[in-house]
C-alpha positions as CSV (number, residue, x, y, z in Angstrom):
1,X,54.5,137.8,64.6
2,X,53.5,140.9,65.2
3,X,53.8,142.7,62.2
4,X,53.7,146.5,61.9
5,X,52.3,146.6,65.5
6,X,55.1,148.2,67.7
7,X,53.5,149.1,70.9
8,X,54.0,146.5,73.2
9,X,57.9,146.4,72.1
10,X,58.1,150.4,72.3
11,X,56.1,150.0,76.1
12,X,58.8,147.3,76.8
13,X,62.2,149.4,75.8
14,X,60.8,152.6,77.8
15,X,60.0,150.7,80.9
16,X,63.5,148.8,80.5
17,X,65.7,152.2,80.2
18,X,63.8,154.7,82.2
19,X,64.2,153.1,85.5
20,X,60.0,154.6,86.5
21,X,59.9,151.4,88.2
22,X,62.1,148.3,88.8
23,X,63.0,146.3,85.6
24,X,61.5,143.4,86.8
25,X,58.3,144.4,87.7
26,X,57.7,146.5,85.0
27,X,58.0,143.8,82.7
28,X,56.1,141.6,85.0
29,X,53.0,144.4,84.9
30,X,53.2,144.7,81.3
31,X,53.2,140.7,80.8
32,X,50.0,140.6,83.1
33,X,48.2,143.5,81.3
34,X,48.9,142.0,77.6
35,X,47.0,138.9,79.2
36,X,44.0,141.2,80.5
37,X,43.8,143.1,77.2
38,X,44.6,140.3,74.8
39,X,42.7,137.2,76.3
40,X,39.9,137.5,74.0
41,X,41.5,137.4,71.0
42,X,43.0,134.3,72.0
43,X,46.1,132.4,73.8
44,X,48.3,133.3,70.0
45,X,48.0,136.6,69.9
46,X,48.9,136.7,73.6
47,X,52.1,134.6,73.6
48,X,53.2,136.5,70.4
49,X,53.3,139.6,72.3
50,X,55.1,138.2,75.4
51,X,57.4,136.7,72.5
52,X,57.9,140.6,71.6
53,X,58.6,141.8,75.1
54,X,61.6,139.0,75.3
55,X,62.6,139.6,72.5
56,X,62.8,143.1,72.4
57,X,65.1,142.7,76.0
58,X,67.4,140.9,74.0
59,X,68.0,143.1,71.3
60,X,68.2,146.4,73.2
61,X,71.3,147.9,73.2
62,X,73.1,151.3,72.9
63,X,73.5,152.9,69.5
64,X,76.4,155.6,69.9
65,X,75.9,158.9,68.2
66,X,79.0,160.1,66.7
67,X,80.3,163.7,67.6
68,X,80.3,164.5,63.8
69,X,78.3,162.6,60.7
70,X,80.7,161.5,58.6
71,X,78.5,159.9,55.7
72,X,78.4,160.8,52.8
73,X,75.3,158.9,51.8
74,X,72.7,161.4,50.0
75,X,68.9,161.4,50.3
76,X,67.4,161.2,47.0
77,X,64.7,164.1,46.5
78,X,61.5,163.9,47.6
79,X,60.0,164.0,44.2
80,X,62.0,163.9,40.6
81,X,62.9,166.6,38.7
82,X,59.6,165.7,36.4
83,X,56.9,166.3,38.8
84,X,54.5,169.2,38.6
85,X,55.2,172.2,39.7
86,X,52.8,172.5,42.6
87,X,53.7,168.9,43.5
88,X,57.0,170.2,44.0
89,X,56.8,173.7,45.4
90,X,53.8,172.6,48.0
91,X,53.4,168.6,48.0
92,X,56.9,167.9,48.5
93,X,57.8,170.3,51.5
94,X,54.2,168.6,53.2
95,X,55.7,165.0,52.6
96,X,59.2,166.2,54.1
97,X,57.6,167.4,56.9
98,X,58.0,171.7,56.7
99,X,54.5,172.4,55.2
100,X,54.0,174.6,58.7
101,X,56.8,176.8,56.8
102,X,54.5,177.1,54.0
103,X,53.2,180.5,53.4
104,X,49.5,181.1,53.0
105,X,50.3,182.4,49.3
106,X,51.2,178.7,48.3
107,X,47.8,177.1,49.0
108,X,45.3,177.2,45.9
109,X,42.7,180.1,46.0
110,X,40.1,178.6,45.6
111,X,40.6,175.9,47.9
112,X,40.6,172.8,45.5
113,X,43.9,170.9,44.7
114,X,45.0,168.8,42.0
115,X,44.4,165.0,41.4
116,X,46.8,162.3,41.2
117,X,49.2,163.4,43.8
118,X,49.5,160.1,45.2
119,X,51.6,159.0,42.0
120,X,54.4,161.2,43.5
121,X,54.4,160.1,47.2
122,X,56.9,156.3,46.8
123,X,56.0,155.0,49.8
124,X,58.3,151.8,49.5
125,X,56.5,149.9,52.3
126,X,56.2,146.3,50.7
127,X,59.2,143.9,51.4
128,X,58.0,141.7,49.0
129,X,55.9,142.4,45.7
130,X,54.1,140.4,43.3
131,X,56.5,139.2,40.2
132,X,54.5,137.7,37.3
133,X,55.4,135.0,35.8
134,X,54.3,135.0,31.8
135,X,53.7,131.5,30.9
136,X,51.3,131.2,33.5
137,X,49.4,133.2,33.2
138,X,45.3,133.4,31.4
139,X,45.5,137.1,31.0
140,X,41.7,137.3,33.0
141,X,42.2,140.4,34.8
142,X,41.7,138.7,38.3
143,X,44.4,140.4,39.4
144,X,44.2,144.0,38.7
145,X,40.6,144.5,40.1
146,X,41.3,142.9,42.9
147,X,44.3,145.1,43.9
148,X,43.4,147.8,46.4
149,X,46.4,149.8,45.4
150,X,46.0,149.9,41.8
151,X,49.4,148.9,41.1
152,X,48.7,146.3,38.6
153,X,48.0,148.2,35.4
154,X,47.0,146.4,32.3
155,X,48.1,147.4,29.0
156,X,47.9,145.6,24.9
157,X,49.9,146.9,22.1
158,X,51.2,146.4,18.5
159,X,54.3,144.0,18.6
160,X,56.2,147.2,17.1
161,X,56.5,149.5,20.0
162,X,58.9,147.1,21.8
163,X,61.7,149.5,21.0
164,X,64.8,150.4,23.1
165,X,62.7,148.2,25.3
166,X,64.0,147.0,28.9
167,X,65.7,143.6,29.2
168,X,63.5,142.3,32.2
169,X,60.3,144.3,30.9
170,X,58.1,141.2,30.0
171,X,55.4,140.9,27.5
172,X,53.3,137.7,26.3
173,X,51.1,137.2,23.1
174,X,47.1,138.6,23.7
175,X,45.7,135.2,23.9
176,X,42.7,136.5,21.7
177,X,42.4,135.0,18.1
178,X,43.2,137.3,15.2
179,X,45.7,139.7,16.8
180,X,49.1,137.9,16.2
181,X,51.1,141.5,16.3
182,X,49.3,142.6,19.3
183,X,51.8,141.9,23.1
184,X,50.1,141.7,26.6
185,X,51.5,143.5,29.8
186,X,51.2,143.3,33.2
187,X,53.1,146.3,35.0
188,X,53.4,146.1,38.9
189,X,53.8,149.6,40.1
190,X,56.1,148.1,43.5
191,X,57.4,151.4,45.1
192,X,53.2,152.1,45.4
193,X,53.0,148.2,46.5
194,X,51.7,147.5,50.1
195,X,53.2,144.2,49.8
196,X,49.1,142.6,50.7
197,X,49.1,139.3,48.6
198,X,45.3,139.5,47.7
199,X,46.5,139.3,43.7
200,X,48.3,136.2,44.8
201,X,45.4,134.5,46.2
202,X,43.3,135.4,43.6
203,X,44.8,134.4,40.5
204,X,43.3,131.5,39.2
205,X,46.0,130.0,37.1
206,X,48.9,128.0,38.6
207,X,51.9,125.5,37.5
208,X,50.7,121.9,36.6
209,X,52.9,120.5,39.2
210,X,52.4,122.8,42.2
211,X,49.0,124.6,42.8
212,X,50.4,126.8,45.3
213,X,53.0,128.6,42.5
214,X,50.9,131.2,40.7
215,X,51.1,133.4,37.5
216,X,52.0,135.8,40.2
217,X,54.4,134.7,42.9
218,X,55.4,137.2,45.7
219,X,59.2,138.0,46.0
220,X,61.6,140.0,47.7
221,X,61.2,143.5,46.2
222,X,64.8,145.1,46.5
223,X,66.1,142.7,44.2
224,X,64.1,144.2,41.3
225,X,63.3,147.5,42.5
226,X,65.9,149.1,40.1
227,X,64.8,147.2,37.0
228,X,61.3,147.9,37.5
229,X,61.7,151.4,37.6
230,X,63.2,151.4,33.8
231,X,60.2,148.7,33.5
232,X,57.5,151.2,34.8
233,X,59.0,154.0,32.6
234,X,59.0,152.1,29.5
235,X,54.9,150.9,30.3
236,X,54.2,154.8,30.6
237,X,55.5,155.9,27.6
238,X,53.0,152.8,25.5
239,X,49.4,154.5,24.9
240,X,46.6,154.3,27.1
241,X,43.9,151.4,25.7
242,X,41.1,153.6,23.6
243,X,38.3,153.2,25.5
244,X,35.6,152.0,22.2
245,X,38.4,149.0,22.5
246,X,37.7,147.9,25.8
247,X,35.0,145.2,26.4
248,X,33.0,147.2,28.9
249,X,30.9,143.7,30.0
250,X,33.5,141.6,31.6
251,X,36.3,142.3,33.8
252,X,38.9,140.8,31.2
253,X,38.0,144.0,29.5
254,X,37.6,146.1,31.9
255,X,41.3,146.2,33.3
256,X,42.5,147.8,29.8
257,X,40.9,150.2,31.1
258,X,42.9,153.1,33.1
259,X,42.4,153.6,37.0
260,X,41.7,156.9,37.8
261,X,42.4,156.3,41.8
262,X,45.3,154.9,42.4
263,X,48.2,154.3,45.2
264,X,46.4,155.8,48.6
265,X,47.0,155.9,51.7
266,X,44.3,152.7,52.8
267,X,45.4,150.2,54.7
268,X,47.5,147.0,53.1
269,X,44.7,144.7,51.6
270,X,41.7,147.3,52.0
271,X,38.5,145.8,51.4
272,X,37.2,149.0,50.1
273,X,39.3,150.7,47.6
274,X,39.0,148.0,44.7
275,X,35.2,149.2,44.5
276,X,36.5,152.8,44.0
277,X,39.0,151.5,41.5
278,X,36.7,150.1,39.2
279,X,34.1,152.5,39.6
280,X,36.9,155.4,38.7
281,X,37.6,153.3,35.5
282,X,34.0,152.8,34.3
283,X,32.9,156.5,35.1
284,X,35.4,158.4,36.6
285,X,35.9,160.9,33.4
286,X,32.3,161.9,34.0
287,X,31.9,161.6,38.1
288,X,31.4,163.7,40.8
289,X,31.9,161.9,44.0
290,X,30.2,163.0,47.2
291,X,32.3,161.3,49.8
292,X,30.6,160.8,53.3
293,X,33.6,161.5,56.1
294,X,35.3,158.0,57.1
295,X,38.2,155.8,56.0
296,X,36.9,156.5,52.2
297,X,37.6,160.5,52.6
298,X,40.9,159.7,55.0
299,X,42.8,158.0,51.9
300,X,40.6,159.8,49.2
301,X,41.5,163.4,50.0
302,X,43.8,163.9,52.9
303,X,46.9,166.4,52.2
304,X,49.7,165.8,50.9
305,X,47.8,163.5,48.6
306,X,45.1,162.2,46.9
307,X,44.6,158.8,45.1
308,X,42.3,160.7,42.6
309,X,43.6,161.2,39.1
310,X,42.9,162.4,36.1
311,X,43.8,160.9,32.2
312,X,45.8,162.0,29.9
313,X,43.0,164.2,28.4
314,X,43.0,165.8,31.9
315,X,39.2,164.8,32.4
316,X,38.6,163.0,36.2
317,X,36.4,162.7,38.5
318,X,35.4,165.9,41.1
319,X,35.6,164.5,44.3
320,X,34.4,167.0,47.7
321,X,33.6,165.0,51.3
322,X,31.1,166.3,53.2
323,X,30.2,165.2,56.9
324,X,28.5,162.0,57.9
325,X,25.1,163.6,58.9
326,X,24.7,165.6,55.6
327,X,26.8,164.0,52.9
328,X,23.7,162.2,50.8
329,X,21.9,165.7,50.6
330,X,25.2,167.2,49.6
331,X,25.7,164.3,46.6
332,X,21.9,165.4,46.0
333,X,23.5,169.2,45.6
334,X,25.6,167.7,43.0
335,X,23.1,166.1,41.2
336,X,20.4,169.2,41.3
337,X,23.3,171.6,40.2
338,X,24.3,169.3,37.3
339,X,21.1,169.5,35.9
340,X,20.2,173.1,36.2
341,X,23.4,173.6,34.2
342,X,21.9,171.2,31.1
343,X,18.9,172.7,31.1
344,X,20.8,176.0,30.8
345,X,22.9,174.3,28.0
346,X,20.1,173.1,26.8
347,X,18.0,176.8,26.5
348,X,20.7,178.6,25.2
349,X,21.9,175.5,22.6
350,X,18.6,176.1,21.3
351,X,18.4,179.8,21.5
352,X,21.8,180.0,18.8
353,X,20.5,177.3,17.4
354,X,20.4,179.1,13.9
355,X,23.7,180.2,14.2
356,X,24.9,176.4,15.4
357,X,23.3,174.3,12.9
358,X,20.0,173.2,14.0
359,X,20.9,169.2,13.6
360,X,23.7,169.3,15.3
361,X,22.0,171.3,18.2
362,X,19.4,168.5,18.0
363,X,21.6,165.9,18.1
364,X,23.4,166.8,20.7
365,X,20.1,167.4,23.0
366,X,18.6,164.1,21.7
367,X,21.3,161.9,22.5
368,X,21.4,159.1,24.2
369,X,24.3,158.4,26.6
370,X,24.7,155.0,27.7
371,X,27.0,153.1,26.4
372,X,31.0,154.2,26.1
373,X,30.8,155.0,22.1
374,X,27.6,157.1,23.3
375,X,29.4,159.0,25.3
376,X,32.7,159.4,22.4
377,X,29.7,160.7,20.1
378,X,29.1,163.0,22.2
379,X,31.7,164.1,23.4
380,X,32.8,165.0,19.6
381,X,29.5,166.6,19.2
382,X,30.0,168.7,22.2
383,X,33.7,169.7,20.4
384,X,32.0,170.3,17.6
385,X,29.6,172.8,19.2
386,X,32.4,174.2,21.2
387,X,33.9,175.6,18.3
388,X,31.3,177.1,16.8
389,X,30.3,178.8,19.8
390,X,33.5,180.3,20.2
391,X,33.0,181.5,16.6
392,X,30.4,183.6,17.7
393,X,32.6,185.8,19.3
394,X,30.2,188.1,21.9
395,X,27.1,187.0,20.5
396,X,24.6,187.2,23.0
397,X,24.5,183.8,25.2
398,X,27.5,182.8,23.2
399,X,30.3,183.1,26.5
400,X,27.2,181.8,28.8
401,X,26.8,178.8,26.8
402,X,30.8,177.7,26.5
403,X,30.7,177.8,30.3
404,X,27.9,174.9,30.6
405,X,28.5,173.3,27.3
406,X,30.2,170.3,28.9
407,X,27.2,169.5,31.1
408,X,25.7,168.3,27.6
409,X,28.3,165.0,28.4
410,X,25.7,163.1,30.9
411,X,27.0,163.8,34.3
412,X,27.7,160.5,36.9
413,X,27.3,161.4,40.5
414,X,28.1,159.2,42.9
415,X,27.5,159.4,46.9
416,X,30.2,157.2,48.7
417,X,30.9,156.3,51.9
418,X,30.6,153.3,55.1
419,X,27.8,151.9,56.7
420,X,28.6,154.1,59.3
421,X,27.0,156.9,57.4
422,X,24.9,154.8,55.5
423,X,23.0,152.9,58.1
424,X,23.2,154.9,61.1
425,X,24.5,158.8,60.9
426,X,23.5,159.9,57.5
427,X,20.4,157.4,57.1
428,X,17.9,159.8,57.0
429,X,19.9,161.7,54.8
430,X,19.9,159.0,52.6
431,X,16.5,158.1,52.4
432,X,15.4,161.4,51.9
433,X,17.8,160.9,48.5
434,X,16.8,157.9,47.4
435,X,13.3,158.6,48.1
436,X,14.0,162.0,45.9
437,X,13.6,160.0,42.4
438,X,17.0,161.7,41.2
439,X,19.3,160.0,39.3
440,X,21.9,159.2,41.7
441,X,23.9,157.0,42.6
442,X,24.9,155.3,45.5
443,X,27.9,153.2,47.0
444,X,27.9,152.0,50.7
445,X,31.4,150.7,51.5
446,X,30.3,148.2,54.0
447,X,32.9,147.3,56.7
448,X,30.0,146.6,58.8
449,X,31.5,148.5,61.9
450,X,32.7,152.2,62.4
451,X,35.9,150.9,60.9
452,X,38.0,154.7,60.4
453,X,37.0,155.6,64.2
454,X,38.1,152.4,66.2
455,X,35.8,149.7,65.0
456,X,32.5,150.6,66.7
457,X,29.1,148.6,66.0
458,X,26.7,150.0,63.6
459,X,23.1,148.8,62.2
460,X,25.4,146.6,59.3
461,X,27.0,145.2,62.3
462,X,26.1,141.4,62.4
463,X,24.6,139.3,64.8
464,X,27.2,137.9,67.1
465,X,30.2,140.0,66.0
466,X,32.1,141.5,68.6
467,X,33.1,144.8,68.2
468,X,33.2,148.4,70.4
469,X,30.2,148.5,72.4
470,X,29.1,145.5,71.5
471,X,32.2,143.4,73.4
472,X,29.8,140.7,74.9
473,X,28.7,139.8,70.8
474,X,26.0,142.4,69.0
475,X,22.4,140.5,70.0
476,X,20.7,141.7,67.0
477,X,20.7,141.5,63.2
478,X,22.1,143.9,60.9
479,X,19.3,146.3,59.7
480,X,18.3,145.2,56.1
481,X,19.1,148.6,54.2
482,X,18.2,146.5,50.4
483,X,15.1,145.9,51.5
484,X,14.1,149.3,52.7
485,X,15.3,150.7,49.7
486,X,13.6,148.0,47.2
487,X,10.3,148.8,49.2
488,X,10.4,151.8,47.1
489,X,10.0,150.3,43.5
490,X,11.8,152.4,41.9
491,X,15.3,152.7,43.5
492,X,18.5,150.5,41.7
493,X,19.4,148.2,44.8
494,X,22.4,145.3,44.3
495,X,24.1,143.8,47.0
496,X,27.6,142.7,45.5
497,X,30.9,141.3,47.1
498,X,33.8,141.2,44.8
499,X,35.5,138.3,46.1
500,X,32.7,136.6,45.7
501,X,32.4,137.6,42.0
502,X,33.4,140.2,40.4
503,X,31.7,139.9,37.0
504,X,28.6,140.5,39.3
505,X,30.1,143.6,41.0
506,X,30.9,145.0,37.3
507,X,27.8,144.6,36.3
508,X,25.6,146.3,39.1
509,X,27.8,149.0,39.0
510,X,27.0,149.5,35.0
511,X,23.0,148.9,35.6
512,X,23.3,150.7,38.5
513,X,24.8,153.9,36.8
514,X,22.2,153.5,33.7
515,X,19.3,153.5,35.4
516,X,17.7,157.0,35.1
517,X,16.8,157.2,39.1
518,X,18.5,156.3,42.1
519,X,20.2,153.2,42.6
520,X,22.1,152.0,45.8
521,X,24.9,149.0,45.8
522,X,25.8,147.3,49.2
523,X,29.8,146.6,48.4
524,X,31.3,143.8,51.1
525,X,34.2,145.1,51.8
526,X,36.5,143.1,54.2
527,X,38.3,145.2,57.2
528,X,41.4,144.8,59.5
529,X,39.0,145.6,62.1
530,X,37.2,142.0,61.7
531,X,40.6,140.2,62.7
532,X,42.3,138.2,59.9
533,X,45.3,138.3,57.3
534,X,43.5,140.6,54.5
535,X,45.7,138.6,52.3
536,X,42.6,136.4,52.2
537,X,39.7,139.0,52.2
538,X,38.5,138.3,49.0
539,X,38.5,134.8,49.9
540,X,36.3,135.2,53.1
541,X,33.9,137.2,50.8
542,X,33.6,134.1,48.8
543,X,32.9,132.3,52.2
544,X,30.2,135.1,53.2
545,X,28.4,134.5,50.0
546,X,28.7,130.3,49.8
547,X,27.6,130.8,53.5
548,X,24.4,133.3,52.5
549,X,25.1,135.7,54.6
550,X,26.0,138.0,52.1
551,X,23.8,137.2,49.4
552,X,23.9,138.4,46.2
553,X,21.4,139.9,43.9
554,X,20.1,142.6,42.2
555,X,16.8,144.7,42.1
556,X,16.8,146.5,38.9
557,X,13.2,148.4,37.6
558,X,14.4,148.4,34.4
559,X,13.3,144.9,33.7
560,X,10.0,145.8,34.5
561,X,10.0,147.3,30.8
562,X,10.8,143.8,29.1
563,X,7.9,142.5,31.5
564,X,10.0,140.5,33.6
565,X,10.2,141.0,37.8
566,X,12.9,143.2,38.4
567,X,14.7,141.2,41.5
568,X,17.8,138.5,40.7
569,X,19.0,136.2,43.5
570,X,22.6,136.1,41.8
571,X,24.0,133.7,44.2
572,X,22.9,129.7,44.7
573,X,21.5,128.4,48.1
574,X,24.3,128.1,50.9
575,X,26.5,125.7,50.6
576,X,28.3,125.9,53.7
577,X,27.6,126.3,57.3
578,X,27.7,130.3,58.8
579,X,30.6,128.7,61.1
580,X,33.3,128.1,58.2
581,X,32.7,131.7,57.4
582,X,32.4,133.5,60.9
583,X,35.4,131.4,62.7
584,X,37.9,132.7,60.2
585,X,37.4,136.0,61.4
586,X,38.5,137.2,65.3
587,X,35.1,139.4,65.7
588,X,33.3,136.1,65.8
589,X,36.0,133.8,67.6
590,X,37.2,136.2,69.7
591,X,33.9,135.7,71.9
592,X,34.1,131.4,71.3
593,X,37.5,131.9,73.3
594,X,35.7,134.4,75.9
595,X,32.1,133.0,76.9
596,X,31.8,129.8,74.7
597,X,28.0,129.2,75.6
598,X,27.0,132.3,74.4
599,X,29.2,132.3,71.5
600,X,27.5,129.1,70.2
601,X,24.1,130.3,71.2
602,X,24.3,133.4,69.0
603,X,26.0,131.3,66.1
604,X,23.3,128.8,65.9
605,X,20.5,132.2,66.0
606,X,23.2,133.7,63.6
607,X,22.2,131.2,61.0
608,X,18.5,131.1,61.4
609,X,18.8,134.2,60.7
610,X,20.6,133.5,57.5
611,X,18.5,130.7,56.1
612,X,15.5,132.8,56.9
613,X,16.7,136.2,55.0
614,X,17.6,133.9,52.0
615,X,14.5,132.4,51.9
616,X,12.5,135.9,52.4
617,X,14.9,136.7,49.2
618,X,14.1,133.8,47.3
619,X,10.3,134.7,47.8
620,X,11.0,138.1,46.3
């Protein structure tokens, strides 16, 4: 019952075999100590480690190690024959463990590293994997955005490409009227799966006779591993969905469209990583991505890997990280360079403009950039220009202007990182960016606690949560960083939770990335750190909302234009009690089980607290 947690049965088997003190009362000692350290978290988790220390007496026993190996079994390679060549030369000896025999020669020379790296590293740690089951399902994309992996890919396509096709690769008609020759795929990339379960729980569409069997079913994976490899080559080789097909507004559309992070390192059922999913298949092409140091920059851009990836037109996002106390004015740095670089574009476009074709020149500077075929127009206008400039041969400004031409394609830069940085560490940072009036934009990954560095408090921290240095329950409320940044006026501010609903979350992230200034989203992002089966995280995100805790809402300047206020509550009134959320989770139980008295005192001024901040909201 343990699951990947090995300590306590590692403790028991060293105690056991090296004889530092008598069998007996070693095992006694640890048995007392798993009681000391595990009490709080209740009488379960303590009898399910005792259960591991018997157990793992049992099973201990002597493996002999032969004289001479005599198998003749063969480790496949670390990568195939088909990877890059720098994934190969320098990735691979890193993921077999020699990259100290690496010489300095092999690293880049300028320090940066390719993307989608991750695609190559098979970690094969799921036992079971989702299987889909065709006539089930609704085709609503539930599924995909949910996945913190980005193993569920998406893809529709004419009838006819189902050539030399797999026998278990399965298809269904687009259930869309007017596309008869059009098939609908699902493809579950399993060797990336972490085996979590969250599509499971999600997926709204189940058999008529038993609810709990879903258009996607968990199964053992090594049955189908082998066919799903010829499954996952076949998807690869149909085309990626254009873009100006994709229904931008809804997240039906939106998983057509392709991931450009995908298959990091991030725990099993992250709470974060969907967030940066979608936001790398709405604007990853264009981004550059300040990432704040924390669990976000541990699975975004530690070697051998990184989740970030670019399309088949070899545009993705830049991604640097940058420390906690500095990264917002770094993300600024972004922002400030991007737009010296179009208003150099801009000069010199103008400059050659006789040479160019004055329209086109005009055109191109007049454009507005918006919308996804905005963007297609101009990127073809910015091809168009391209060529002509490099008609000009050494023209004077000619070669300048081919090296900033592509800043005429509106930039997106995004600052991303925890509450950590957010709220406590890189606050003023952050306010000194948002106070700016630039147009960036921000994403606060909101674990509510230090989750990368062992699950310390922080401002976002809420009352009564237990966590490191606040073991006794936190005694105040988390600091209200919407409402800081909404006293501003004209800063983008949305609190979102995708569990809760994901249609909202897709569209604050497109407002939020329109709006022509600074915008901040608050993104609920559930945590191992608050002590449940992340199978249901986006479950007990629907709880935090129903609960109003985590309301959610939108404060968007925009609508000031159309005369209208500019703040949405999105969500309705609570519908639930602030218990049925909190008791799910073991940083609020945790201290029921420990000092009950307190526990319900803080719970009862826990949701006070609630019904006040809703109403304050409602007021808005």
């Amino acid at each position: 019952g343990l699951g990947g947690r090995i300590n306590t049965v590692l403790q028991t088997c060293f105690f056991a075999l090296s004889g530092v003190l008598p069998r007996d009362e070693a095992i006694r000692r640890i048995k007392a100590m798993i009681t000391h350290s595990y009490a709080e978290k209740g009488a379960v988790v303590v009898a399910q480690n005792n259960a591991a220390v018997d157990q793992a007496l049992a099973e201990l026993h002597e493996v002999i190690i032969p004289a001479i190996a005599t198998s003749v079994l063969e480790r496949p390679p670390i990568v195939p024959a088909t990877a890059p060549a720098f994934v190969k030369r320098v990735t691979a000896a890193i993921m077999a463990g020699h990259g100290d025999a690496l010489p300095v020669s092999a690293m880049p020379v300028d320090g940066t590293f390719p993307l989608g790296t991750a695609a190559w590293e098979k970690r094969n740690i799921a036992e079971d994997v989702p299987i889909w089951e065709t006539d089930l399902c609704i085709q609503c994309g539930q599924c995909s955005i949910a996945c913190p992996h980005s193993v569920i890919c998406a893809r529709f396509f004419d009838v006819a490409r189902l050539v030399d096709v797999p026998e278990t690769f399965k298809t269904a008609p687009v259930n869309a009227r007017g596309y008869p020759d059009t098939r609908f795929t699902l493809q579950f990339y399993v060797e990336d799966c972490t085996g979590c379960g969250l599509c499971v729980e999600v997926c709204p569409a189940h058999a008529v006779d038993d609810p709990n069997h879903r258009a996607i079913n968990m199964a053992p994976k090594a049955p189908v591993l082998v066919s799903e490899r010829a499954n996952i080559a076949f998807f690869e080789t149909l085309p990626v969905n254009d873009r100006a097909l994709v229904d931008f507004a809804d997240v039906r559309g939106v998983q057509f469209l392709e991931p450009l992070f995908e298959f990091s390192g991030a725990c099993g059922g992250c709470g974060e990583t969907p967030y940066l999913r979608l936001l790398s298949q709405l604007f990853g092409d264009r981004a550059q991505i300040a990432n704040a140091t924390g669990c976000s920059s541990i699975y975004g851009g530690s070697l051998p890997v990184t989740p970030w990836a670019t399309d088949k037109a070899g545009r993705g996002p830049a991604w640097s990280n940058s420390l906690f106390e500095d990264n917002a004015e770094f993300g600024l740095g972004f922002r400030l360079a991007a737009d010296m670089h179009l208003a150099l574009a801009v000069r010199l476009l103008r400059d050659l403009a006789p040479s160019l074709g004055a329209d086109l020149v005009e055109a191109a500077i007049a454009a507005p950039q918006i919308r996804e075929s905005e963007i297609v127009a101009q990127r073809q206008r910015v091809a168009a220009l391209r060529a002509r400039v490099t008609a000009l041969g050494d023209a004077p400004g000619a070669r300048d202007l081919l090296s900033v031409l592509d800043h005429m394609v509106r930039r997106s830069i995004w600052l991303v990182g925890g509450d950590g940085w957010a709220y406590d560490i890189g606050f003023g940072g952050l306010d000194h960016v948002l106070a700016s009036g630039r147009d960036v934009n921000v994403l606060v990954l909101d674990t509510e606690v230090y989750s990368n560095t062992g699950g310390q408090a922080s401002k976002a921290t809420p009352l009564g949560a237990v966590a490191k240095f606040a073991a006794a329950g936190k005694r105040t409320a988390r600091k209200d960083l919407a409402l800081q940044a909404i006293a501003y006026g004209n800063v983008y501010v949305a609190q979102v939770a995708m569990g809760a609903n994901p249609q909202h979350t897709l569209l604050a992230m497109r407002e939020a990335e329109a709006w022509p200034g600074p915008s901040l989203i608050l993104a609920y992002s559930h945590c191992i750190a608050h002590g449940y089966d992340l199978r249901y995280g986006m479950k007990q995100q629907d709880l935090a909302t129903a609960s109003g805790y985590w309301p959610l809402f939108r404060f968007n300047p925009a609508m000031r234009r159309a005369g209208e206020a500019p703040f949405r509550l999105d969500s309705p009134r609570p519908s639930i009690p602030l218990k049925d959320y909190a008791y799910n989770e073991l940083r609020y139980r945790s201290l029921a089980a420990s000092r009950p008295e307190e526990a319900a005192a803080l719970l009862a001024q826990a949701g006070t607290a609630v019904m006040e901040k809703y109403a304050q909201y409602e007021a808005l």
